[in-house]
C-alpha positions in Angstrom: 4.7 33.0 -51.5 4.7 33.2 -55.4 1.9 35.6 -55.5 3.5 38.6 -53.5 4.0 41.5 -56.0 7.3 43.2 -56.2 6.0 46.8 -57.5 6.8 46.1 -61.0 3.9 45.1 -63.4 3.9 42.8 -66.3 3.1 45.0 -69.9 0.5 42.5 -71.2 -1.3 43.1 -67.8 -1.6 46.2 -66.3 -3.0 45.6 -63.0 -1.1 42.2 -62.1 2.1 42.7 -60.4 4.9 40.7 -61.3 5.5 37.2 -58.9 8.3 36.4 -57.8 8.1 33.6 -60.8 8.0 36.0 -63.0 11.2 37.8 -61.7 12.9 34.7 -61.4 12.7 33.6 -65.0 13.5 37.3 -66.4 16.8 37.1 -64.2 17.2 33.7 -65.5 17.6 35.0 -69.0 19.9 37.6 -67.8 22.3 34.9 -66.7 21.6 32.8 -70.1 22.4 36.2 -71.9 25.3 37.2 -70.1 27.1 33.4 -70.4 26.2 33.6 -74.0 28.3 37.1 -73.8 30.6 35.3 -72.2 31.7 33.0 -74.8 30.1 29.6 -73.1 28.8 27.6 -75.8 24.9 28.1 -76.4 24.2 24.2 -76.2 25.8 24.3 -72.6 23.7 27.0 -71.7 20.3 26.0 -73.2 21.1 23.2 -71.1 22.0 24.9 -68.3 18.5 27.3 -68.5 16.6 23.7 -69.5 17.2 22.3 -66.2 16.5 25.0 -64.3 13.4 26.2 -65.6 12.0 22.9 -66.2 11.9 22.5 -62.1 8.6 23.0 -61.1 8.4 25.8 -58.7 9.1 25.8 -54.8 10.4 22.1 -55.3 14.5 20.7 -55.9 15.4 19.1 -58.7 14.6 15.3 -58.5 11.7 15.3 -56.7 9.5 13.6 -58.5 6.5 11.8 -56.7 4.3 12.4 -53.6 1.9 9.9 -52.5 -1.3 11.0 -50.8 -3.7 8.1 -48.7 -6.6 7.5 -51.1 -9.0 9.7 -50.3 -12.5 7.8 -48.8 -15.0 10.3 -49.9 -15.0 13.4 -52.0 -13.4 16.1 -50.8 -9.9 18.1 -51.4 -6.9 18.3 -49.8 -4.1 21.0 -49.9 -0.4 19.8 -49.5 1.2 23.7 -49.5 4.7 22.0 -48.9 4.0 20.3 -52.2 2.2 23.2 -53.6 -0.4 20.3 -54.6 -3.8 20.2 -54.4 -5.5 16.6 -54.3 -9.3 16.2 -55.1 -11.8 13.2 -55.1 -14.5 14.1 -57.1 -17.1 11.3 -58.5 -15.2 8.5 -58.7 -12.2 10.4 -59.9 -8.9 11.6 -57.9 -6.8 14.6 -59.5 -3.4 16.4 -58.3 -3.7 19.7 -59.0 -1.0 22.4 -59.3 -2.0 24.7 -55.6 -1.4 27.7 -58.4 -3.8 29.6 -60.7 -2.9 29.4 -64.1 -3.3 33.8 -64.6 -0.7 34.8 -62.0 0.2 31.8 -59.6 -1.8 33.0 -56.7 -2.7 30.3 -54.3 -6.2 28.9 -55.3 -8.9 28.2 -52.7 -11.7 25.9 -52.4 -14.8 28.1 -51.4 -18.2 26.5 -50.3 -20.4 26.9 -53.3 -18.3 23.7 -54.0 -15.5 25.1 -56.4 -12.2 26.5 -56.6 -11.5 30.2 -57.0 -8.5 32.7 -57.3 -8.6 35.2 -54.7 -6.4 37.8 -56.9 -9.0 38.1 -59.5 -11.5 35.9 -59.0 -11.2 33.0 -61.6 -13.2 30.3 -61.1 -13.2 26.3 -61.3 -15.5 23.2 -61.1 -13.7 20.4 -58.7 -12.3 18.7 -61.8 -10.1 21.6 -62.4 -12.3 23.1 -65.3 -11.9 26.8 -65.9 -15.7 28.1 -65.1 -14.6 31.9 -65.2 -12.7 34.9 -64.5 -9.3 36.2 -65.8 -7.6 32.6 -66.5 -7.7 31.2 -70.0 -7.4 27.9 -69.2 -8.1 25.4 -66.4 -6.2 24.2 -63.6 -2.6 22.3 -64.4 -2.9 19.2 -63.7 0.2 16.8 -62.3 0.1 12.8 -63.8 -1.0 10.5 -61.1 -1.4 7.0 -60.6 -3.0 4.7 -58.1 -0.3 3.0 -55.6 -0.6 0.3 -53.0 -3.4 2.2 -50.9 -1.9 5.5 -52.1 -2.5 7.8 -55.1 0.9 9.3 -56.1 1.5 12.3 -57.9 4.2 13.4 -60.0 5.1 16.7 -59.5 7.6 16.5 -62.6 4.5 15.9 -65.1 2.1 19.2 -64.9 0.1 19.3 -67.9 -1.9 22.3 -69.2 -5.3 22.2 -70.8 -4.3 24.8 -73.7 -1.0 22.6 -74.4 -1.2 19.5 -73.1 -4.9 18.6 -73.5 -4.7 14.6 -73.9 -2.8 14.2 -70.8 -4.6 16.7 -69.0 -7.5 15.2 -70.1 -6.5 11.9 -68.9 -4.8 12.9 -65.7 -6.7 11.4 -63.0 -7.1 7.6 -61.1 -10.7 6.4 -60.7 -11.0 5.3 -57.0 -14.5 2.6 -56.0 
């Protein structure tokens, strides 16, 4: 899983171990430092480090879209293949990102009716709004549209609150 810690912890927060995320794009910028040293052109491998970073995690390049049934009532759905979390919430139907925003910990739905971190304990309103905890933003939302009896999600198009906040905003189908 992402959230298994490696022994190692990140400076800017002392109790959060390092995911495997974390290690991935540190040894990422290795390579992009040592082709650099290497003489490969720095547009070829900004391009190179582009591509690969801009996958989202747990997923191969070119997948773009997974399409869920339309949910008939409100509830959630977790899709840990797709690392996606689908939610039909008052009329509304989100994708979520199965990650917390703080340190990519699987979230979980809990029964007060919310979504929580079980690492340390951020919490979220079933639209994805950050409530509380060590987050600083809400949940990352994936673009989604409504198909031919399906609602499809694209897993290419994550969008954060802090940077993102129009299409986060508006990243959700209404369902009757």
């Amino acid at each position: 899983m992402l959230d298994e810690p490696h022994g190692l912890t990140d400076p800017d927060c002392d109790a959060c171990p390092l995911t495997r995320r974390d290690l991935l794009n540190r040894a990422l910028a290795g390579v992009a430092i040592a082709l650099l040293a290497e003489g490969i052109a720095p547009r070829v491998v900004m391009a190179l480090t582009r591509c690969v970073s801009a996958a989202p995690s747990g997923r191969r390049l070119g997948a773009t879209v997974t399409a869920f049934p339309v949910p008939a009532e409100d509830g959630v759905q977790f899709d840990k293949d797709q690392e996606v979390i689908l939610v039909r919430n008052q009329g509304h139907v989100y994708a979520f990102a199965l990650s917390c925003p703080h340190q990519n910990t699987a979230l979980r739905w809990v029964d007060e009716g919310r979504f929580q971190c079980p690492k340390h304990k951020s919490k979220y309103t079933p639209d994805g709004i950050f409530l509380s905890g060590r987050a600083t933003r809400s949940m990352d939302r994936y673009a989604v549209r409504k198909g031919e009896n399906a609602i499809v999600a694209n897993i290419d198009a994550l969008y954060r609150q802090d940077k993102d906040a129009a299409q986060w905003q508006s990243a959700f189908v209404e369902v009757g």
